[in-house]
PQR file with spaces between the fields and no chain letter, atoms N, CA, C, O and H, PARSE charges and radii, in Angstrom:
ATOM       1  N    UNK     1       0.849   -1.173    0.000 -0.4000 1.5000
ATOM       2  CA   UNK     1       0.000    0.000    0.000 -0.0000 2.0000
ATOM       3  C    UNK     1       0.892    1.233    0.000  0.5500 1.7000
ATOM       4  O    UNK     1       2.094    1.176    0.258 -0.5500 1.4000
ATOM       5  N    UNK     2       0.274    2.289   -0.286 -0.4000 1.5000
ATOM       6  CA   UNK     2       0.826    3.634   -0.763 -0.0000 2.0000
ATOM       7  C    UNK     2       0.117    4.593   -0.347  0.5500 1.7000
ATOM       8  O    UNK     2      -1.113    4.571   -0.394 -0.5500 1.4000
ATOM       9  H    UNK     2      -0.703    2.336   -0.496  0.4000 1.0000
ATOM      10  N    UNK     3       0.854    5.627    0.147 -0.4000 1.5000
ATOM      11  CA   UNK     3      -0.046    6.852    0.622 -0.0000 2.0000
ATOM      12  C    UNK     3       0.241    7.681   -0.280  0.5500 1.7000
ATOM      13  O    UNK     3       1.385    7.836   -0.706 -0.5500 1.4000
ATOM      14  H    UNK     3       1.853    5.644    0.185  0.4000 1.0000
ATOM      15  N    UNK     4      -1.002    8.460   -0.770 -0.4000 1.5000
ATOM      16  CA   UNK     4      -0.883    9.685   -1.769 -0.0000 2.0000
ATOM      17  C    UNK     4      -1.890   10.606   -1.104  0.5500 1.7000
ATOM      18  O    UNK     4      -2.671   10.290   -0.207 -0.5500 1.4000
ATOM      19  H    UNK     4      -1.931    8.335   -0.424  0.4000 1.0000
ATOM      20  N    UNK     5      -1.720   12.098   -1.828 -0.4000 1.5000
ATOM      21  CA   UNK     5      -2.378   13.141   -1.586 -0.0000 2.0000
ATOM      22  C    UNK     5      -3.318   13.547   -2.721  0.5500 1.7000
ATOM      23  O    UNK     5      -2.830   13.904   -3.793 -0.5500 1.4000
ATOM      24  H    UNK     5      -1.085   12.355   -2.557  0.4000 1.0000
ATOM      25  N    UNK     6      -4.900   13.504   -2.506 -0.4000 1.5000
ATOM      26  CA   UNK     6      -6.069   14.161   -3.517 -0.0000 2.0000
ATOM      27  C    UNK     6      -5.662   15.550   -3.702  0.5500 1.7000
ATOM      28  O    UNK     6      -4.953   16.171   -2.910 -0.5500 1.4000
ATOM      29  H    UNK     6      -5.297   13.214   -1.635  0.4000 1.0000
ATOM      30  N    UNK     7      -6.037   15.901   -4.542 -0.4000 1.5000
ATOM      31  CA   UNK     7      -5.845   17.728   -4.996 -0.0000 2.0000
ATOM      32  C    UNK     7      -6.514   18.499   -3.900  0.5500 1.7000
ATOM      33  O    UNK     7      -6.248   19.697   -3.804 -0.5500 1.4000
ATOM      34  H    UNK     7      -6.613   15.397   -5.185  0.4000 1.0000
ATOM      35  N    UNK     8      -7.273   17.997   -3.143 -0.4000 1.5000
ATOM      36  CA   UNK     8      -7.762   19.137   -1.907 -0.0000 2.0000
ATOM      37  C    UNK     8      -7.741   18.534   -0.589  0.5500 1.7000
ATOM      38  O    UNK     8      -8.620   18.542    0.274 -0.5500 1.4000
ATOM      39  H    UNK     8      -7.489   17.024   -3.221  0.4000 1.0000
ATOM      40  N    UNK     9      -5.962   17.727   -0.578 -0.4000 1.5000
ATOM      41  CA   UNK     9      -5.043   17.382    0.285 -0.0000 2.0000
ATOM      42  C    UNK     9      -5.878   16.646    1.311  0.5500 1.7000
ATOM      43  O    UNK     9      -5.808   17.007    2.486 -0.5500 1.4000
ATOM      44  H    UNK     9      -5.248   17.721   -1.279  0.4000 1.0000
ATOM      45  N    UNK    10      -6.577   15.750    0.995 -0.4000 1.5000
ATOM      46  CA   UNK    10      -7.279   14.106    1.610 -0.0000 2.0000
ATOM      47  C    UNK    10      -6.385   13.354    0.854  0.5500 1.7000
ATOM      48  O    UNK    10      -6.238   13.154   -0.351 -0.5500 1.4000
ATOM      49  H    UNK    10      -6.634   15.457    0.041  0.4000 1.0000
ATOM      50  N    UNK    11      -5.390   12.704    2.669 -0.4000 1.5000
ATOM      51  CA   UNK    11      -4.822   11.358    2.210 -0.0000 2.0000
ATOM      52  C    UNK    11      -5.596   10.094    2.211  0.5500 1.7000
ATOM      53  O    UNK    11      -6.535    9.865    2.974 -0.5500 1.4000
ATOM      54  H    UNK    11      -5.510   12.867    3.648  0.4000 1.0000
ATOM      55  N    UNK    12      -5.036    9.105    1.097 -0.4000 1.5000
ATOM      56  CA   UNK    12      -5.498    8.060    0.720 -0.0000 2.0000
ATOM      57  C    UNK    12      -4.484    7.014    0.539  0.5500 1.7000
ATOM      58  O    UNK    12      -3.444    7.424    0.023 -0.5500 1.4000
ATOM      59  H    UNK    12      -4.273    9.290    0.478  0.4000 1.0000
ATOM      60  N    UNK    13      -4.526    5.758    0.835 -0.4000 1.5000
ATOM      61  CA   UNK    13      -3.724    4.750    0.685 -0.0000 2.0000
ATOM      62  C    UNK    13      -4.138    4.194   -0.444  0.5500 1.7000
ATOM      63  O    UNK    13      -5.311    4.203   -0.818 -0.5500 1.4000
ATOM      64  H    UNK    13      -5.371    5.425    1.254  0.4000 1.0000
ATOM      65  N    UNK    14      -3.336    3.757   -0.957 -0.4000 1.5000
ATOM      66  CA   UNK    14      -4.124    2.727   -2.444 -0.0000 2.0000
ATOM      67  C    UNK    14      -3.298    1.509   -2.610  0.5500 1.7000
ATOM      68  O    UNK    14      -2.068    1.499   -2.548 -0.5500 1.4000
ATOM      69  H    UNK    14      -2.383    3.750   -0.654  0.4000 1.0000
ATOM      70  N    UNK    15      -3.937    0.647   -2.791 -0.4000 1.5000
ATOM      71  CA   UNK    15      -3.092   -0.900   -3.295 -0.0000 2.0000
ATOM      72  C    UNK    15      -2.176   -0.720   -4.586  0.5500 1.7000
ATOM      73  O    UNK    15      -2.387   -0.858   -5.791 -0.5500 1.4000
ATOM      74  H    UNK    15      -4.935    0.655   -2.842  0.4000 1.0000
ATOM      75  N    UNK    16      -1.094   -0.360   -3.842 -0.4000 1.5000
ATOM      76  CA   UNK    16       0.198   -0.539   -5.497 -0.0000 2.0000
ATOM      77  C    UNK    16       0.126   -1.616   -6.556  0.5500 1.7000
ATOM      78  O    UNK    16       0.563   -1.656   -7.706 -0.5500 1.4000
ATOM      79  H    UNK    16      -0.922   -0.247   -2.864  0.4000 1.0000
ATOM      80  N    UNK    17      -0.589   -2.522   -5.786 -0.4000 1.5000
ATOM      81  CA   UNK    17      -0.628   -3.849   -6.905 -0.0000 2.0000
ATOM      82  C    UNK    17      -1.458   -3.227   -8.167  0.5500 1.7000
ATOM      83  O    UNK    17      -1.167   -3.321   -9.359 -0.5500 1.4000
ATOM      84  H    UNK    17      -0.944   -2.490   -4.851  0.4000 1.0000
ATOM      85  N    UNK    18      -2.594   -2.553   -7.557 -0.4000 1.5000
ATOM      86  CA   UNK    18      -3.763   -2.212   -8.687 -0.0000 2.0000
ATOM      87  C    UNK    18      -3.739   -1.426   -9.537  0.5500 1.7000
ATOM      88  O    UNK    18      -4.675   -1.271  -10.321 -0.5500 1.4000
ATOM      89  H    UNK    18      -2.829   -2.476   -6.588  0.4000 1.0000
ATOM      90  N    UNK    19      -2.153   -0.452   -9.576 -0.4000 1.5000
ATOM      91  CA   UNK    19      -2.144    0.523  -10.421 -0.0000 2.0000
ATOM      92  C    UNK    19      -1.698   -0.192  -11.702  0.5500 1.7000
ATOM      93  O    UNK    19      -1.058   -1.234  -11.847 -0.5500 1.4000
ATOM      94  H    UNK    19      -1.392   -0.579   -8.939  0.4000 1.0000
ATOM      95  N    UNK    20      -2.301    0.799  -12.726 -0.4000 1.5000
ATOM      96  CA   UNK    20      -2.163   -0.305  -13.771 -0.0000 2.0000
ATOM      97  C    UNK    20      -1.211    1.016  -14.833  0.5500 1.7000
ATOM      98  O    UNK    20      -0.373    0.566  -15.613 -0.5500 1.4000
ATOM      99  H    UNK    20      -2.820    1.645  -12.608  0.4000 1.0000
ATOM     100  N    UNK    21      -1.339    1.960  -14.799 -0.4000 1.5000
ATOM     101  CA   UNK    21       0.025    3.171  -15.142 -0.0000 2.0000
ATOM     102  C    UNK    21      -0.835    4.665  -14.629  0.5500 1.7000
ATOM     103  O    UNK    21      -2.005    5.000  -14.450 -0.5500 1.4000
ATOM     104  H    UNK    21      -2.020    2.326  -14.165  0.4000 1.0000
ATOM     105  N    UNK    22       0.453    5.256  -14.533 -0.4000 1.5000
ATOM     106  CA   UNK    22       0.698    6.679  -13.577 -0.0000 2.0000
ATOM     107  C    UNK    22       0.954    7.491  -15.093  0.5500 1.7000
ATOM     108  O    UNK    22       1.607    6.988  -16.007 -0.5500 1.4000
ATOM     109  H    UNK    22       1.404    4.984  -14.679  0.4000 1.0000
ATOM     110  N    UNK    23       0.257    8.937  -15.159 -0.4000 1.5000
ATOM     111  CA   UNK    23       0.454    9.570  -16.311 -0.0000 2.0000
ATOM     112  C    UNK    23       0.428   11.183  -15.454  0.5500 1.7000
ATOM     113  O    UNK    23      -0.083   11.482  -14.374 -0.5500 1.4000
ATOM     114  H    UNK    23      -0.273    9.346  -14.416  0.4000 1.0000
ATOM     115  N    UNK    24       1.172   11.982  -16.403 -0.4000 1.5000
ATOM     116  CA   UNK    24       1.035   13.902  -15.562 -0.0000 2.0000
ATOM     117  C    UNK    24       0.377   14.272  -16.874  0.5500 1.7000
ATOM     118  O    UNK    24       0.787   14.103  -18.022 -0.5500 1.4000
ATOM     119  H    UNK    24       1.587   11.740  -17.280  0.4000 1.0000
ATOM     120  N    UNK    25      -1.204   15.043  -16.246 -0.4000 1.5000
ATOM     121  CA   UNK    25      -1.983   15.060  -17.178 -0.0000 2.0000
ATOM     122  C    UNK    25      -2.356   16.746  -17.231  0.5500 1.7000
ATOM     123  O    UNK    25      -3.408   17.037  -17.800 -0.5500 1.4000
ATOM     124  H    UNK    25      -1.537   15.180  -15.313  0.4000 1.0000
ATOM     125  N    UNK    26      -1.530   17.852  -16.659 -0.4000 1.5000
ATOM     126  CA   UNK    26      -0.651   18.056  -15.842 -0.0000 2.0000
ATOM     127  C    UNK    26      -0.466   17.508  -14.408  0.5500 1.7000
ATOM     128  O    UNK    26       0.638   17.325  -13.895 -0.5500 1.4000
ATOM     129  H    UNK    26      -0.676   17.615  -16.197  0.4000 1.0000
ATOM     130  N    UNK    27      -1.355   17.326  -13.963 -0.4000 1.5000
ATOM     131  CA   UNK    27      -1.750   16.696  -12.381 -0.0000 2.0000
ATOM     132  C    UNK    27      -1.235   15.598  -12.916  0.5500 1.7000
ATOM     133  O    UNK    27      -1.194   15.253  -14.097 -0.5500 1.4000
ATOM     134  H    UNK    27      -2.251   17.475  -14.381  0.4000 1.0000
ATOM     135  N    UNK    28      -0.625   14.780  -11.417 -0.4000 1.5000
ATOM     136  CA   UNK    28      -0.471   13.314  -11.877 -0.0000 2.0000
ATOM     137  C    UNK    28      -1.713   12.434  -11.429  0.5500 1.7000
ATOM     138  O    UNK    28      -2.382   12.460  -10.396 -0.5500 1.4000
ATOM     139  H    UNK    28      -0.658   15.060  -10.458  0.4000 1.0000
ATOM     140  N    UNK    29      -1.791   11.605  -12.631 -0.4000 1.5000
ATOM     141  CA   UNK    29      -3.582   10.555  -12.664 -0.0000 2.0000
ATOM     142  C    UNK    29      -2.694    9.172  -12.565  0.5500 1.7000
ATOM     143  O    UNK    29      -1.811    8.715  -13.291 -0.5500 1.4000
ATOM     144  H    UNK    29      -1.247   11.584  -13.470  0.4000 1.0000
ATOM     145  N    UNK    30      -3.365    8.663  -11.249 -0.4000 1.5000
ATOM     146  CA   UNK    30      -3.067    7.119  -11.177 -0.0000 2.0000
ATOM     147  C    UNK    30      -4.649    6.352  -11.781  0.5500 1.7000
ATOM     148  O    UNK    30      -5.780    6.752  -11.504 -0.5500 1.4000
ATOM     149  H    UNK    30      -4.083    9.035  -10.660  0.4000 1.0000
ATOM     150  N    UNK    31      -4.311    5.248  -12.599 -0.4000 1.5000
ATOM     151  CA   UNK    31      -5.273    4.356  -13.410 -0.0000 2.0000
ATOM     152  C    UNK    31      -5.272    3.083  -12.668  0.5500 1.7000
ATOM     153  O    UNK    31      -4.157    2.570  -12.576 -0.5500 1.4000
ATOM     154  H    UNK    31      -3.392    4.923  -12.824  0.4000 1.0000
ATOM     155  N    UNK    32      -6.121    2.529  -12.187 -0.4000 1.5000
ATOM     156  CA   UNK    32      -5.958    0.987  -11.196 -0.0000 2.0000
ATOM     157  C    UNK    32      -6.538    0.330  -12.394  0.5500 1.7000
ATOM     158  O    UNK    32      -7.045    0.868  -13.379 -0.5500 1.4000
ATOM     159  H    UNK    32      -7.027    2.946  -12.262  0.4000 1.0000
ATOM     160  N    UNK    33      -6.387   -0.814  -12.158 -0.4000 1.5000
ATOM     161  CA   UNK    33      -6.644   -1.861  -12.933 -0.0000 2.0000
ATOM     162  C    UNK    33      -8.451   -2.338  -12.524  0.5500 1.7000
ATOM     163  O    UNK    33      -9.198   -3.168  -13.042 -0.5500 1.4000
ATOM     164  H    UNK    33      -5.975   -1.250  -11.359  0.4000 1.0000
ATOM     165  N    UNK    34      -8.589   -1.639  -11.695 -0.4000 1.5000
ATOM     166  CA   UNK    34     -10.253   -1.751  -11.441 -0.0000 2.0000
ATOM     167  C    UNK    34     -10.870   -0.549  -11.913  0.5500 1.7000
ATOM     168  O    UNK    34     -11.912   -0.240  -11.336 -0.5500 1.4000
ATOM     169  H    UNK    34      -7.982   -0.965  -11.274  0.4000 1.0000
ATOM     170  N    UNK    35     -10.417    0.288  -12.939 -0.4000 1.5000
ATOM     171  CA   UNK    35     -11.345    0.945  -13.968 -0.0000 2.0000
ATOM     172  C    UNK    35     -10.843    2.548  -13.035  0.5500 1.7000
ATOM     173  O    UNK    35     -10.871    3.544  -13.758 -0.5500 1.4000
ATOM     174  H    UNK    35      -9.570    0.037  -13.407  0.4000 1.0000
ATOM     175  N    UNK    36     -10.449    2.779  -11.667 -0.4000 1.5000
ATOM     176  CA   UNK    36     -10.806    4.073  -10.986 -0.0000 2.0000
ATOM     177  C    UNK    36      -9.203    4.853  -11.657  0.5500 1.7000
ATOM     178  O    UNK    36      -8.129    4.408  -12.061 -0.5500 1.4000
ATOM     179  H    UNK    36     -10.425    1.970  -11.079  0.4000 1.0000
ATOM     180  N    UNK    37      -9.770    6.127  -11.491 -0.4000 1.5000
ATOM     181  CA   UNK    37      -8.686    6.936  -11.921 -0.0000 2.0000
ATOM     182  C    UNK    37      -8.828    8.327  -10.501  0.5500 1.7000
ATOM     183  O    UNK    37      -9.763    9.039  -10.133 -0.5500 1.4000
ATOM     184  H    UNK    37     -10.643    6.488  -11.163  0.4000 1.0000
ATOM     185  N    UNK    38      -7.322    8.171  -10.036 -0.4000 1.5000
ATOM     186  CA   UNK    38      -7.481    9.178   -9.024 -0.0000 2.0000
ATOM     187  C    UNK    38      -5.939   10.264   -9.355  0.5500 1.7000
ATOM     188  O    UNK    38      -4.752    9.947   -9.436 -0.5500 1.4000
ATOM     189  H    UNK    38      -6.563    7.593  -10.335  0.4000 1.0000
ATOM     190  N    UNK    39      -6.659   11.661   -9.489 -0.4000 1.5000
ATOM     191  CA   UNK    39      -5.751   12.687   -9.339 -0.0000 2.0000
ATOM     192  C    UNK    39      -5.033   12.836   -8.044  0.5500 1.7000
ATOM     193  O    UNK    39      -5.709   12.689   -7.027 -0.5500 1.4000
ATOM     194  H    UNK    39      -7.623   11.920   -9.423  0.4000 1.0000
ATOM     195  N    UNK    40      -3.529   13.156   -7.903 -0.4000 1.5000
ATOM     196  CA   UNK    40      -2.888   12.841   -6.805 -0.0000 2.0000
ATOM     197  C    UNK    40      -1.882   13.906   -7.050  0.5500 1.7000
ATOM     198  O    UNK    40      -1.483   14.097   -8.199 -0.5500 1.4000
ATOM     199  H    UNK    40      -2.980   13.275   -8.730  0.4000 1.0000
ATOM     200  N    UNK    41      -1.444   14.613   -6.051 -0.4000 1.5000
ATOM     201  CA   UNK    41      -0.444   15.883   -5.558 -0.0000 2.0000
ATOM     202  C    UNK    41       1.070   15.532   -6.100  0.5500 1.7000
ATOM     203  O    UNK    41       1.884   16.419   -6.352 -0.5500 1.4000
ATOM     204  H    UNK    41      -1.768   14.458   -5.118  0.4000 1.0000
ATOM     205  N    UNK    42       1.318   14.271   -6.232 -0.4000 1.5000
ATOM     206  CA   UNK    42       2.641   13.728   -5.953 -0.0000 2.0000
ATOM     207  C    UNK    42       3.263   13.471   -7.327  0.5500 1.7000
ATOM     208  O    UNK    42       2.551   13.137   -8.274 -0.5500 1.4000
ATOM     209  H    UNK    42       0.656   13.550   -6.026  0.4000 1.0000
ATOM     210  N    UNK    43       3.965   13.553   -7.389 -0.4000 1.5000
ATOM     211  CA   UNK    43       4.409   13.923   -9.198 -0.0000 2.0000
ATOM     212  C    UNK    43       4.722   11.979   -9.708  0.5500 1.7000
ATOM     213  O    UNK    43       4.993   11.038   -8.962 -0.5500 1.4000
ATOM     214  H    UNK    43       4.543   13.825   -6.619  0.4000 1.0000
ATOM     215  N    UNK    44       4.591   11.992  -10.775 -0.4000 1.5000
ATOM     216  CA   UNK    44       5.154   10.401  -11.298 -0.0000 2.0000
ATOM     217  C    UNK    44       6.500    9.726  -10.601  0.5500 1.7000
ATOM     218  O    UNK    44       6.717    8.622  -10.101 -0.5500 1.4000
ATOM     219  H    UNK    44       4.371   12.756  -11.381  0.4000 1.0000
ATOM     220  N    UNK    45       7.193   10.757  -10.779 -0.4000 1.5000
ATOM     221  CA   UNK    45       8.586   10.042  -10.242 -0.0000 2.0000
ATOM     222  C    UNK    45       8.321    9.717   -8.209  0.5500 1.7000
ATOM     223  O    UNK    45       9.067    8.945   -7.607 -0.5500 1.4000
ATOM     224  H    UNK    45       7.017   11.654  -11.185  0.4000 1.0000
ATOM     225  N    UNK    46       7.445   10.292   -7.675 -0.4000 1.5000
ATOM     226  CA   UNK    46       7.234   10.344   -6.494 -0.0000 2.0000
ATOM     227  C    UNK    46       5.997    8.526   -6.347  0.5500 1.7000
ATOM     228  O    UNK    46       6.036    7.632   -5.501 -0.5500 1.4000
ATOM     229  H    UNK    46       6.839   10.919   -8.164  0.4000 1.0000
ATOM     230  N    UNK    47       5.525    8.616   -6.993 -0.4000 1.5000
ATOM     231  CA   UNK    47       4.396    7.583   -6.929 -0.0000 2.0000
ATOM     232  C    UNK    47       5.100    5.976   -7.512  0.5500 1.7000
ATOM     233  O    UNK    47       4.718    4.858   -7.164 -0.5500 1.4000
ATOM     234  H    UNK    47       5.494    9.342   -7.680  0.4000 1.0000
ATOM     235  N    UNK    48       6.259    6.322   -8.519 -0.4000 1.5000
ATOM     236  CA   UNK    48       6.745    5.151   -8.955 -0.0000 2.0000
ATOM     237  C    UNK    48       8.284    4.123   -7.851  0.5500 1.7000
ATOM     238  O    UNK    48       8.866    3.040   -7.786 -0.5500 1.4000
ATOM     239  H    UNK    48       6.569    7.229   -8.801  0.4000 1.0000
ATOM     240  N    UNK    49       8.196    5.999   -6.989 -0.4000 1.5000
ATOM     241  CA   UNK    49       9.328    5.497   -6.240 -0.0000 2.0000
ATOM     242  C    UNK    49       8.561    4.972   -4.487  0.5500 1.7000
ATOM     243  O    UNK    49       9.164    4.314   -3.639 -0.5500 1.4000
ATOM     244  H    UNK    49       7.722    6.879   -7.042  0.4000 1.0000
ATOM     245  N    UNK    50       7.408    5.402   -4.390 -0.4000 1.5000
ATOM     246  CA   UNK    50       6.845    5.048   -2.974 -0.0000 2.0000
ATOM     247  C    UNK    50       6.495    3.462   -3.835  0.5500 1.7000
ATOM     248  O    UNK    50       6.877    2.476   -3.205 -0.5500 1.4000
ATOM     249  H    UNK    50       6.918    5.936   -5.079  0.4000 1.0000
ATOM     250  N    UNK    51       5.922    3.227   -4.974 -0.4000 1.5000
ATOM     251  CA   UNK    51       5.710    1.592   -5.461 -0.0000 2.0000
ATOM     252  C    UNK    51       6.493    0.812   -5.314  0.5500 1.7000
ATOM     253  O    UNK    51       6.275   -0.272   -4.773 -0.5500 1.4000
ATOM     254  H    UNK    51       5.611    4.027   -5.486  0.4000 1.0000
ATOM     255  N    UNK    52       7.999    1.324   -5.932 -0.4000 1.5000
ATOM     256  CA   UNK    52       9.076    0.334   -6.026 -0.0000 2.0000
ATOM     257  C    UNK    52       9.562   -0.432   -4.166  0.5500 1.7000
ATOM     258  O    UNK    52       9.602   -1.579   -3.722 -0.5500 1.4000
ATOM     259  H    UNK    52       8.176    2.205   -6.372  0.4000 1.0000
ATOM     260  N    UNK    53       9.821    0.830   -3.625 -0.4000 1.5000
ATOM     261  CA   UNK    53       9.623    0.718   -2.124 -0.0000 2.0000
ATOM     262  C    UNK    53       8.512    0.051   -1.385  0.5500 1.7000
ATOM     263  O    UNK    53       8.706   -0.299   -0.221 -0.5500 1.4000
ATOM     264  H    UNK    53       9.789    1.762   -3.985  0.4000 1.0000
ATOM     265  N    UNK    54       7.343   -0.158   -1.976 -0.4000 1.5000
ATOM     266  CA   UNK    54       6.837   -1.220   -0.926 -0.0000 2.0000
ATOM     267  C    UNK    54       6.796   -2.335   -1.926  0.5500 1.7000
ATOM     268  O    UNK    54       6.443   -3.314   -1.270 -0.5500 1.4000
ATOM     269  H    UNK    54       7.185    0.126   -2.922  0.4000 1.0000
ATOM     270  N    UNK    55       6.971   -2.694   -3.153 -0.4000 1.5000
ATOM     271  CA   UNK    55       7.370   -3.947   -3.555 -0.0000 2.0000
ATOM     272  C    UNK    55       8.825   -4.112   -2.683  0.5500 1.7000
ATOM     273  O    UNK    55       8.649   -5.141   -2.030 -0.5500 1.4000
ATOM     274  H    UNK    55       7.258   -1.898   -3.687  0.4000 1.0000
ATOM     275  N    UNK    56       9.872   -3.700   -2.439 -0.4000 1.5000
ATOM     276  CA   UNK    56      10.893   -4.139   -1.309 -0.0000 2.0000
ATOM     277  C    UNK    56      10.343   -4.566   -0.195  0.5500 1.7000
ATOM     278  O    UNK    56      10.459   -5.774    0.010 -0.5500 1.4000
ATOM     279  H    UNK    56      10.015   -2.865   -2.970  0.4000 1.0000
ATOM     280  N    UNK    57       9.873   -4.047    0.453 -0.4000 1.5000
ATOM     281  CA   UNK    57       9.412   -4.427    1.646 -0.0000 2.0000
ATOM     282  C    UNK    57       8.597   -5.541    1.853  0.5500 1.7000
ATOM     283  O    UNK    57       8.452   -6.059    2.960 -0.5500 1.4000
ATOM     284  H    UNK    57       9.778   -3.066    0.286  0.4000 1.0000
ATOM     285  N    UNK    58       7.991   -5.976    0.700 -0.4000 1.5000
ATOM     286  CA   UNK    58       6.907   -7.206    0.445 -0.0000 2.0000
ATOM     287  C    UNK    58       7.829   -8.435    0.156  0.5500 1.7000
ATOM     288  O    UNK    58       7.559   -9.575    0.535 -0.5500 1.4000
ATOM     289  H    UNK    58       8.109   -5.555   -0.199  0.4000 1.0000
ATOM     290  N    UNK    59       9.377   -7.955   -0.828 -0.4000 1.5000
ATOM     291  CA   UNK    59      10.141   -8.950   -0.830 -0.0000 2.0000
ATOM     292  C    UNK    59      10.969   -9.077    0.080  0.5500 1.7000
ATOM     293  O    UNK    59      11.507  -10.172    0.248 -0.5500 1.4000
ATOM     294  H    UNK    59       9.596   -7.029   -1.135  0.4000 1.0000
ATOM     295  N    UNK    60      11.342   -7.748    1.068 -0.4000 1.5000
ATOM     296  CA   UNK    60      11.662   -8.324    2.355 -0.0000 2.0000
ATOM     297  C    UNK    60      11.500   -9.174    3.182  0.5500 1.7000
ATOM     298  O    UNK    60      12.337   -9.839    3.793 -0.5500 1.4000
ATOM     299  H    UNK    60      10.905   -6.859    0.932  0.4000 1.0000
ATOM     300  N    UNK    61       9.934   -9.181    3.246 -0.4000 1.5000
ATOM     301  CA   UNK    61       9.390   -9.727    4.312 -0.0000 2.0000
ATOM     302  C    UNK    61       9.520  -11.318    3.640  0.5500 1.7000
ATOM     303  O    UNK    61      10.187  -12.081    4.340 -0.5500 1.4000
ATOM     304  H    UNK    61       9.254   -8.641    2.749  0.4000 1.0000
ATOM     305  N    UNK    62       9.044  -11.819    2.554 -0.4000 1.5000
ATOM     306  CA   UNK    62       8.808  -12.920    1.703 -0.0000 2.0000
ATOM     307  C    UNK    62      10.330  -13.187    2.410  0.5500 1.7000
ATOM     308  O    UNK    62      10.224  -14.192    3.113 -0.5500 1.4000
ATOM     309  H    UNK    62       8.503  -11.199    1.985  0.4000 1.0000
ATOM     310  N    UNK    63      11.733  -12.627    2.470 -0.4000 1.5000
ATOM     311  CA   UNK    63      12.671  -13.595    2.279 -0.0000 2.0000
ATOM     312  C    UNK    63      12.673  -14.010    4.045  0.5500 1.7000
ATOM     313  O    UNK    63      12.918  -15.147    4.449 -0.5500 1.4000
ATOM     314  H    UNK    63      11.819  -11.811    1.899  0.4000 1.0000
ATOM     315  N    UNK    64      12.426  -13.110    4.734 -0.4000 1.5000
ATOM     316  CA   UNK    64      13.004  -12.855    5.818 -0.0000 2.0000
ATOM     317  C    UNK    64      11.944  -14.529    6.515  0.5500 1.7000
ATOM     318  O    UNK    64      12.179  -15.180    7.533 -0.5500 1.4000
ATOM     319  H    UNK    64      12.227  -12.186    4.406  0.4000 1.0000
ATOM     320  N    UNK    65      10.939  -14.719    5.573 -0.4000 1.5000
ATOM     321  CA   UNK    65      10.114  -16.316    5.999 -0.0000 2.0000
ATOM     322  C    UNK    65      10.833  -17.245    5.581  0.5500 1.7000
ATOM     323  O    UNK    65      10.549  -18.385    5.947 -0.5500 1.4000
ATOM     324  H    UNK    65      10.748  -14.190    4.746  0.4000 1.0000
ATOM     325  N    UNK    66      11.864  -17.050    4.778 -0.4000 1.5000
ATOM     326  CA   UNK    66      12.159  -18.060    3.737 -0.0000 2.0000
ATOM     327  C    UNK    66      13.304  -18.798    4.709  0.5500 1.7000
ATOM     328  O    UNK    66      13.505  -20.008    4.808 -0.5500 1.4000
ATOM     329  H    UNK    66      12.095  -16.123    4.481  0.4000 1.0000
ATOM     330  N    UNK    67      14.046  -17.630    5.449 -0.4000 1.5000
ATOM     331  CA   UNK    67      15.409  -17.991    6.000 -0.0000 2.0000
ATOM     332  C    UNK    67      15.173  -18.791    7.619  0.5500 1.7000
ATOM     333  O    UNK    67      16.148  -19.176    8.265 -0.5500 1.4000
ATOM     334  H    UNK    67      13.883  -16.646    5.369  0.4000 1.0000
């Protein structure tokens, strides 16, 4: 999960799994793979780098069972 900011600064968490691509439309628009499209404060490079970061942490945790 991911925390982002709505344009009239209501935070929201969203399932990183579900984004399906991030576009600056000028605003940046996240697209989920369940049809919703939400405008968000946080620029592309900000939304692709809070994603990459909790995919780590998901493979953190995955190894940290493994060992």
């Amino acid at each position: 999960m991911i925390e982002v900011t709505r344009l009239h600064n209501q935070k929201l968490v969203i399932n990183a799994d579900l984004i399906e691509f991030v576009e600056a439309t000028p605003d940046t628009m996240i697209s989920t793979t369940t049809g919703k499209k939400i405008l968000v404060k946080e620029s592309v490079a900000e939304v692709i780098e809070q994603t990459i970061e909790y995919r780590r942490r998901c493979l953190a945790v995955g190894r940290s069972k493994i060992k």
